[in-house]
Every structure is written in structure tokens, then in C-alpha cells.
C-alpha positions as CSV (number, residue, x, y, z in Angstrom):
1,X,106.2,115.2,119.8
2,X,107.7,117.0,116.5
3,X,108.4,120.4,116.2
4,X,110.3,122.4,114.6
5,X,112.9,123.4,117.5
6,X,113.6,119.8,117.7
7,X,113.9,118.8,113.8
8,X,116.2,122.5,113.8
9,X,118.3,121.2,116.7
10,X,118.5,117.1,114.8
11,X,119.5,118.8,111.6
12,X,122.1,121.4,113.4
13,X,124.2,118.7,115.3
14,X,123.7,117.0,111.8
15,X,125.8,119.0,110.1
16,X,128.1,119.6,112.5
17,X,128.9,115.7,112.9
18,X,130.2,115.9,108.8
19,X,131.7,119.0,109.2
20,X,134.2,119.4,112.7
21,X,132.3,116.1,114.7
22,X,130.5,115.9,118.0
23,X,131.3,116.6,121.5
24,X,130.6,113.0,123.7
25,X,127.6,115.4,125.6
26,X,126.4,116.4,121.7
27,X,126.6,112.5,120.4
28,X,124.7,111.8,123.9
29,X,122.1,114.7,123.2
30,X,121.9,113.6,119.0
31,X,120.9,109.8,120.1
32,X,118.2,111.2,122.4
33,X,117.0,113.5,119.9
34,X,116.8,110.7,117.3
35,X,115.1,108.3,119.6
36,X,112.1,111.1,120.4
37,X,111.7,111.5,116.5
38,X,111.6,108.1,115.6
39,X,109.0,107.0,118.2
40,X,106.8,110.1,117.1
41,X,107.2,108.8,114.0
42,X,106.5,105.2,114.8
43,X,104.0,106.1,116.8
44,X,102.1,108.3,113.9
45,X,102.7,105.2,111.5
46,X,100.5,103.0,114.1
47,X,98.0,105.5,114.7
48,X,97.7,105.4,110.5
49,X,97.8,102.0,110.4
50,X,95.2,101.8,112.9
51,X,92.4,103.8,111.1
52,X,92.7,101.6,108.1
53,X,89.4,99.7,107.5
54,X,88.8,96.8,105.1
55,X,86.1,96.6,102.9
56,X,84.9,93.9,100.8
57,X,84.8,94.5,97.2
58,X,80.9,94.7,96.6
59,X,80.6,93.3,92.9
């Protein structure tokens, strides 16, 4: 799930990366991190996706 702890923490070792670079343990923990927000996020697109109903056009 996304919360804000987790998009802080992303966006912290973020900067860091373009400004002095990543520890092998913070590269390790940034790749984890990404993969949780991108299947939250792929997993809110389906649920989307998922409610979307068809109709005909009734003319």
C-alpha cells in the first residue's frame, strides 16, 4: 500500500542517488521500495480498469 512514509522515504534516497549516490544496502532498499509502489499502482490501474462497464450507444 501507498503512504506517505513510503513515497517520503522513495523520494529521499531519490535525491540522494543525484546528489552524493547510494550505499549497495540503500540501492537494495530503493529497488524494493520501487517494486511496492509500482504494484500498488498496477494493482489500482486493474482495479480501475475492472469497474469499467460498456454500454451500447442507445440511438
Amino acid at each position: 500500500m501507498i503512504d506517505q512514509q513510503l513515497i517520503n522515504r522513495i523520494n529521499e534516497l531519490a535525491r540522494k542517488k543525484k546528489t552524493v549516490g547510494l550505499t549497495e544496502l540503500e540501492r537494495k532498499e530503493q529497488q524494493k521500495l520501487y517494486k511496492v509502489y509500482l504494484g500498488a499502482i498496477r494493482g489500482q490501474v486493474k482495479q480501475q480498469l475492472s469497474n469499467i462497464r460498456f454500454v451500447e450507444d442507445q440511438q
